[in-house]
DSSP file (Angstrom, degrees, kcal/mol; ACC not computed):
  #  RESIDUE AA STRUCTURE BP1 BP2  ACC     N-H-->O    O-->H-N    N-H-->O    O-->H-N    TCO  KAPPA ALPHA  PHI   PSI    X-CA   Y-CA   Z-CA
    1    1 A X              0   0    0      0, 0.0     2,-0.1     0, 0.0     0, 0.0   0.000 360.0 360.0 360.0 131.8   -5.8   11.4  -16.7
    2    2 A X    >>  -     0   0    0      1,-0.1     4,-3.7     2,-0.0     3,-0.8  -0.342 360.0-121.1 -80.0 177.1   -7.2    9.6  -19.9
    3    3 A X  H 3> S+     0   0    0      1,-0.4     4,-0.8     2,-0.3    -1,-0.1   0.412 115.0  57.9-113.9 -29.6  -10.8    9.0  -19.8
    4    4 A X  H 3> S+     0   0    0      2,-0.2     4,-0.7     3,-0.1    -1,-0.4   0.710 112.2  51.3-102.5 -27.5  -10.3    4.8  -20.2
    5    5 A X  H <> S+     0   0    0     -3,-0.8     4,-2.0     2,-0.2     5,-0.4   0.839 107.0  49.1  -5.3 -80.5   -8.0    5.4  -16.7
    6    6 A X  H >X S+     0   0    0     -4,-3.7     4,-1.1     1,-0.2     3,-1.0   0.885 105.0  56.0 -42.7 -45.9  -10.4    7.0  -15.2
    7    7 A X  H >X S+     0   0    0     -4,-0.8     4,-3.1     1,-0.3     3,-1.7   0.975 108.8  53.2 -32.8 -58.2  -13.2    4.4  -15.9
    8    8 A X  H 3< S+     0   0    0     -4,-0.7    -1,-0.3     1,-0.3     4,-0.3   0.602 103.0  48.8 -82.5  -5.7  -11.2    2.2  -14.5
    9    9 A X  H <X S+     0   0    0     -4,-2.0     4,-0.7    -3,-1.0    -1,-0.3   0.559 110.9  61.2 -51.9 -30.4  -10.5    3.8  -11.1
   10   10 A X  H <X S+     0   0    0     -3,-1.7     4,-2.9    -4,-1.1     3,-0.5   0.946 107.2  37.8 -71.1 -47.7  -14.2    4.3  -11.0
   11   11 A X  H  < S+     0   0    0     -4,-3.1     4,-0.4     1,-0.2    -1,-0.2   0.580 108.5  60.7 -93.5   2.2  -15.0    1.0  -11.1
   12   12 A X  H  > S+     0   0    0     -5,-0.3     4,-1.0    -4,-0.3    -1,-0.2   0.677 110.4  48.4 -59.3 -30.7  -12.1   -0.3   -8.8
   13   13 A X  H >X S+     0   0    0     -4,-0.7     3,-1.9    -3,-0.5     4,-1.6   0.865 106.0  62.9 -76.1 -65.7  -13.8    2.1   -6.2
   14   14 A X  H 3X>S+     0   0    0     -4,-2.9     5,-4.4     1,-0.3     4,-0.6   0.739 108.3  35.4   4.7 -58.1  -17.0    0.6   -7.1
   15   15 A X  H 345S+     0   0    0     -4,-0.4    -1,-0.3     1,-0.2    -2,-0.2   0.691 100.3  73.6-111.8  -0.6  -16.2   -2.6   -6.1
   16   16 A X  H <<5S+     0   0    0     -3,-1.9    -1,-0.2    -4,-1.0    -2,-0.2   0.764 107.2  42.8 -30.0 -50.6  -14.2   -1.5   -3.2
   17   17 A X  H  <5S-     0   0    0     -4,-1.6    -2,-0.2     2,-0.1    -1,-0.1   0.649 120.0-110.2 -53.6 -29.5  -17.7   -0.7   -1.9
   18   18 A X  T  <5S+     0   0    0     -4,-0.6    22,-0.5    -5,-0.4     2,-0.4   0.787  70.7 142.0  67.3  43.6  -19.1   -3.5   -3.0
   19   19 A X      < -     0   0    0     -5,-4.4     2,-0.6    -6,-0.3    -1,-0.4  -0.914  42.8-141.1-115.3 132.5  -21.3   -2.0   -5.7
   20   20 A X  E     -a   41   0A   0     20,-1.4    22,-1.3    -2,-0.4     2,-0.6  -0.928   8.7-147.0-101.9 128.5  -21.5   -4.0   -8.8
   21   21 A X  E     -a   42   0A   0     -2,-0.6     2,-0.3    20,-0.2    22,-0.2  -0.931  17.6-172.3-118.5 119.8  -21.4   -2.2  -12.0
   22   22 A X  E     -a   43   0A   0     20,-0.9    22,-3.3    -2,-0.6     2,-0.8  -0.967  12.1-147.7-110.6 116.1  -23.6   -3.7  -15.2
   23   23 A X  E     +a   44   0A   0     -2,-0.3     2,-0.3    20,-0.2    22,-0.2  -0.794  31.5 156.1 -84.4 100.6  -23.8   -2.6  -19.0
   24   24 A X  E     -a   45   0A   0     20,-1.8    22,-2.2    -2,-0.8     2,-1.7  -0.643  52.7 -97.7-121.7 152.6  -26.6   -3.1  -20.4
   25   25 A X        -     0   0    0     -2,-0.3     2,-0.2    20,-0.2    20,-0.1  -0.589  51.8-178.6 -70.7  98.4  -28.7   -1.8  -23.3
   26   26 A X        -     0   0    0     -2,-1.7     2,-0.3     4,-0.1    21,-0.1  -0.729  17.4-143.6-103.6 141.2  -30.9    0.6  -21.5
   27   27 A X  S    S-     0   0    0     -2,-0.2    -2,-0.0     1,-0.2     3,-0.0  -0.979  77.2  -0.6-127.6 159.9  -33.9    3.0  -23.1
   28   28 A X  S    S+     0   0    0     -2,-0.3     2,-0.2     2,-0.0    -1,-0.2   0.490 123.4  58.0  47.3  19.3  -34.8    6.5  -22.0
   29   29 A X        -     0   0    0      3,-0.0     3,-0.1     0, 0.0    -3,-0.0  -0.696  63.7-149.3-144.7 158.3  -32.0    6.8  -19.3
   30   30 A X        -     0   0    0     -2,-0.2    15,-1.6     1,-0.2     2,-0.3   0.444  63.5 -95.3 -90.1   1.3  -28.5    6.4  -19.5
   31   31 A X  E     +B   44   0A   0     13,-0.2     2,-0.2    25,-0.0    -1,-0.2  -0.814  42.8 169.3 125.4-174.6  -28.3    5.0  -15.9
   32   32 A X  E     -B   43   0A   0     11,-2.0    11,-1.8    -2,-0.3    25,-0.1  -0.770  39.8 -18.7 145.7 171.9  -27.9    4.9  -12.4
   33   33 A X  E     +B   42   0A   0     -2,-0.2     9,-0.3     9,-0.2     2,-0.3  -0.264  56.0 151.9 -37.3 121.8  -27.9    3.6   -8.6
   34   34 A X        -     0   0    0      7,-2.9     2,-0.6     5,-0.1     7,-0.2  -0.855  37.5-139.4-134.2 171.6  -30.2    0.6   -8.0
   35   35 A X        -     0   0    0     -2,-0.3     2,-0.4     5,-0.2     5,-0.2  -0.916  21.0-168.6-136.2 142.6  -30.4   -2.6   -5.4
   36   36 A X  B >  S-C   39   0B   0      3,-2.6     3,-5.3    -2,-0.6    -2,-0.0  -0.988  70.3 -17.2-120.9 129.8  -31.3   -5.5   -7.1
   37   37 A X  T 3  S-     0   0    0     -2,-0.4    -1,-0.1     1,-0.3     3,-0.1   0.845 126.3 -55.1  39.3  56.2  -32.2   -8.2   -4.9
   38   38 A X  T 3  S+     0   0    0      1,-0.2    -1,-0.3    -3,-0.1     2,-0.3   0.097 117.2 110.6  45.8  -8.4  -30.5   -6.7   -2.1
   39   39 A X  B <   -C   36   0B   0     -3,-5.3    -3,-2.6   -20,-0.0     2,-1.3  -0.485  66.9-132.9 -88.6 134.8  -27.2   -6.4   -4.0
   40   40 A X        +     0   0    0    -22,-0.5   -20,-1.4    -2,-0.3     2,-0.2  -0.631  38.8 161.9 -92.1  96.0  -26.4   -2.5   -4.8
   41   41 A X  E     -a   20   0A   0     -2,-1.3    -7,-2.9   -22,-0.3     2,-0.4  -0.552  34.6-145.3-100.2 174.3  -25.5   -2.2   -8.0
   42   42 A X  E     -aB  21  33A   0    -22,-1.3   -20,-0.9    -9,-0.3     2,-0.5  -0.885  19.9-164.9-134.8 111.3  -25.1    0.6  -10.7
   43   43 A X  E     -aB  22  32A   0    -11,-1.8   -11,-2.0    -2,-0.4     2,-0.4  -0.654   4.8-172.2-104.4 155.5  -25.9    0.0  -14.5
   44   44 A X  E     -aB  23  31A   0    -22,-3.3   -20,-1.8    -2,-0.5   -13,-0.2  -0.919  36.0 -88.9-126.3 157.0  -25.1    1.9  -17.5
   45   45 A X  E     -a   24   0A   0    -15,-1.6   -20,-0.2    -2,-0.4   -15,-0.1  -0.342  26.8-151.2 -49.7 126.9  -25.8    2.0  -21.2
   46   46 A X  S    S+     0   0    0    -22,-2.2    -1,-0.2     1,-0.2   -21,-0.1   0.899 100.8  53.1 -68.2 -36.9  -23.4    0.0  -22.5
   47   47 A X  S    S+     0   0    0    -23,-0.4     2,-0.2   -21,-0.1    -1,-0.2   0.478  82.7 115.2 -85.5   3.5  -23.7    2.2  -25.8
   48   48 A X  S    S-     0   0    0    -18,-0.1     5,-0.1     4,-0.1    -4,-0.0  -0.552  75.8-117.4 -47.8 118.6  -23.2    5.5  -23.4
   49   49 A X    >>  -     0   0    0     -2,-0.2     4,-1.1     1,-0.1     3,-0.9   0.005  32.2 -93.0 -31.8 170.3  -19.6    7.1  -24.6
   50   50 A X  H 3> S+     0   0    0      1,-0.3     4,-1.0     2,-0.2    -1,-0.1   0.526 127.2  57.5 -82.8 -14.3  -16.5    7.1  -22.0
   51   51 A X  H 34 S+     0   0    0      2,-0.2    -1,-0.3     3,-0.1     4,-0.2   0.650 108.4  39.2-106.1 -18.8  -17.5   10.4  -21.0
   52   52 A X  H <> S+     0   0    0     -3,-0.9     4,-2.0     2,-0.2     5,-0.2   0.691 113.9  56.3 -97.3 -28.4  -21.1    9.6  -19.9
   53   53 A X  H  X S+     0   0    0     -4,-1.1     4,-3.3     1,-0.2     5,-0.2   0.969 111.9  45.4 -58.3 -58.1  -20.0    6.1  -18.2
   54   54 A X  H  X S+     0   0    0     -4,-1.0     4,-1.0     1,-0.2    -1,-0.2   0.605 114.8  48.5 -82.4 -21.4  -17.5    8.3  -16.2
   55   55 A X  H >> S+     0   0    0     -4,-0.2     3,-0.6    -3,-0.2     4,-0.6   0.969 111.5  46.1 -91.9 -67.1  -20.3   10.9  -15.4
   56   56 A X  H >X S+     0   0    0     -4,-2.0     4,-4.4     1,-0.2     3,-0.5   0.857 114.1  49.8 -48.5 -50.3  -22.9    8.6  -14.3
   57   57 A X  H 3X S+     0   0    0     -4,-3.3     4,-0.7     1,-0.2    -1,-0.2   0.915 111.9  50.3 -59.1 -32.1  -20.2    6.6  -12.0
   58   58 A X  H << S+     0   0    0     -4,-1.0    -2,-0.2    -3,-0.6    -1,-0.2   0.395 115.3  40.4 -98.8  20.5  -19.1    9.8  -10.5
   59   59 A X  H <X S+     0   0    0     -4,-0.6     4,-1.3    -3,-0.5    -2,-0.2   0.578 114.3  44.5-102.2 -61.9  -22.3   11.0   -9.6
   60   60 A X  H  < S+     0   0    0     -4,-4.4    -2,-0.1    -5,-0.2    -3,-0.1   0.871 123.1  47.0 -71.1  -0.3  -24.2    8.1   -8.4
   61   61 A X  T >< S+     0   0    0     -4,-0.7     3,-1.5    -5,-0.3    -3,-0.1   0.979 104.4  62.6 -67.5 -71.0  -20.1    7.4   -6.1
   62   62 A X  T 34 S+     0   0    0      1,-0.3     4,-0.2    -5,-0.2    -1,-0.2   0.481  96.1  52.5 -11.9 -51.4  -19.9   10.9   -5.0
   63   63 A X  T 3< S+     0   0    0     -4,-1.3    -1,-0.3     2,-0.1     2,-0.3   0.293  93.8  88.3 -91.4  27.6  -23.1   10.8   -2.9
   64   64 A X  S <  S-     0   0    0     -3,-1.5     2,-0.7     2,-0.0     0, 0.0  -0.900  97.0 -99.4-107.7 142.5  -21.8    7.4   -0.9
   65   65 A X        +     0   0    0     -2,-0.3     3,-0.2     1,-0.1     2,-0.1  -0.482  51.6 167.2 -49.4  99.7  -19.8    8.1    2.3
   66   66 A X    >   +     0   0    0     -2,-0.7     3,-0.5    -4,-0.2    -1,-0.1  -0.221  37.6 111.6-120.0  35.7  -16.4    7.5    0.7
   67   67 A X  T 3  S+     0   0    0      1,-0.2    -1,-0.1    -2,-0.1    -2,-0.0   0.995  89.6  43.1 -83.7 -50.3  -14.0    9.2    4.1
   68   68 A X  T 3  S+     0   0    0     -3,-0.2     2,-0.3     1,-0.1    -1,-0.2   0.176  97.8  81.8 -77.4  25.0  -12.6    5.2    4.8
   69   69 A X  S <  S-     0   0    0     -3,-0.5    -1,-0.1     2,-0.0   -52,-0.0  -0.705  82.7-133.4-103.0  78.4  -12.1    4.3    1.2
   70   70 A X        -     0   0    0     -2,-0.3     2,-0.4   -57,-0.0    -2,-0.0   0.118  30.9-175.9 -31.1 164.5   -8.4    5.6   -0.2
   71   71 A X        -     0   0    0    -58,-0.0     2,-0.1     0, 0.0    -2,-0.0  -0.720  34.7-104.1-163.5 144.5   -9.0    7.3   -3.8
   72   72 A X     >  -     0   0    0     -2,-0.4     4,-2.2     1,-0.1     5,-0.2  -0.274  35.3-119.1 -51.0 139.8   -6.5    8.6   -5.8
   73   73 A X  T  4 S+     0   0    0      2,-0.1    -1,-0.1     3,-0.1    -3,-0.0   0.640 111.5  56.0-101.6  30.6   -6.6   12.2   -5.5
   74   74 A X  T >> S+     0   0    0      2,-0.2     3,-7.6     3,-0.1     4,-1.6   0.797 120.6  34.7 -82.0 -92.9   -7.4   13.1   -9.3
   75   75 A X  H 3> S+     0   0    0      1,-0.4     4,-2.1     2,-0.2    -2,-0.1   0.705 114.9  53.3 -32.8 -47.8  -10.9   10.6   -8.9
   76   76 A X  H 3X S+     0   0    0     -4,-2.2     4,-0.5     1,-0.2    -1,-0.4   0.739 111.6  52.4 -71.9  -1.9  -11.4   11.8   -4.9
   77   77 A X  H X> S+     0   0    0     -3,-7.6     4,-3.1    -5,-0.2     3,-0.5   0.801 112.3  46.9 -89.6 -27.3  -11.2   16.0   -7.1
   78   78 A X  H 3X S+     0   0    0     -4,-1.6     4,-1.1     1,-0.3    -2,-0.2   0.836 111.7  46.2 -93.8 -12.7  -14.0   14.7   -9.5
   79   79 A X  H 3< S+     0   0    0     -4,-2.1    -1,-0.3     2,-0.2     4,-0.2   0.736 112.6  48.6 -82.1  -9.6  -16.2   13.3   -6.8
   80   80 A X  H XX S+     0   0    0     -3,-0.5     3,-1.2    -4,-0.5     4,-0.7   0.902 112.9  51.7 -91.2 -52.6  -15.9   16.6   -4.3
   81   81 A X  H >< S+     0   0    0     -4,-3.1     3,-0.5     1,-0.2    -1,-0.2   0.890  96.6  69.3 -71.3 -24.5  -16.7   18.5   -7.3
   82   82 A X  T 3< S+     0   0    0     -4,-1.1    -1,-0.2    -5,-0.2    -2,-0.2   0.836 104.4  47.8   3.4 -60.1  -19.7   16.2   -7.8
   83   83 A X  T <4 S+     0   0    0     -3,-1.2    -1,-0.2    -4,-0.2    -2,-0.2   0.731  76.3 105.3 -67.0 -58.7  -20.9   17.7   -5.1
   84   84 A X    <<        0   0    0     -4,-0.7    -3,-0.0    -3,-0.5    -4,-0.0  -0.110 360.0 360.0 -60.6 147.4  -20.7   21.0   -5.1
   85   85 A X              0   0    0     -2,-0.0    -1,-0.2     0, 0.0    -2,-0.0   0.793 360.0 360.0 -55.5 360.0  -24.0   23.3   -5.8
């Protein structure tokens, strides 16, 4: 699956959840899980590459209970592996 796909499956589950995903210029860390103002979001460096966007999303997804959500099952392989030690 290209890598601009995948993004965008991530952040269709995203907001399946009701997680809002923001780019932003960030220094010293490339991102992560937050709640702002009760709202859960996840921001990323906006200048992060496709490969670090996609990392960050399937890490901070991966630890959310995802059993009633459908996922594709390329995205639901990269969150299981997530996972693993």
């Amino acid at each position: 699956m290209r890598k601009d796909v995948l993004l965008r499956e991530l952040e269709e589950l995203a907001a399946k959840l009701g997680i809002r995903i923001r780019y932003e210029r960030l220094v010293g860390t490339p991102g992560g899980y937050c709640v702002v103002k009760g709202d859960s979001v996840i921001i990323i460096d906006k200048r992060a590459n496709l490969a670090t966007k996609i990392k960050i999303l399937s890490m901070e997804l991966a630890k959310l209970d995802l059993s009633s959500v459908y996922i594709v099952p390329y995205v639901r392989e990269l969150l299981e592996k997530e996972n693993e030690p």
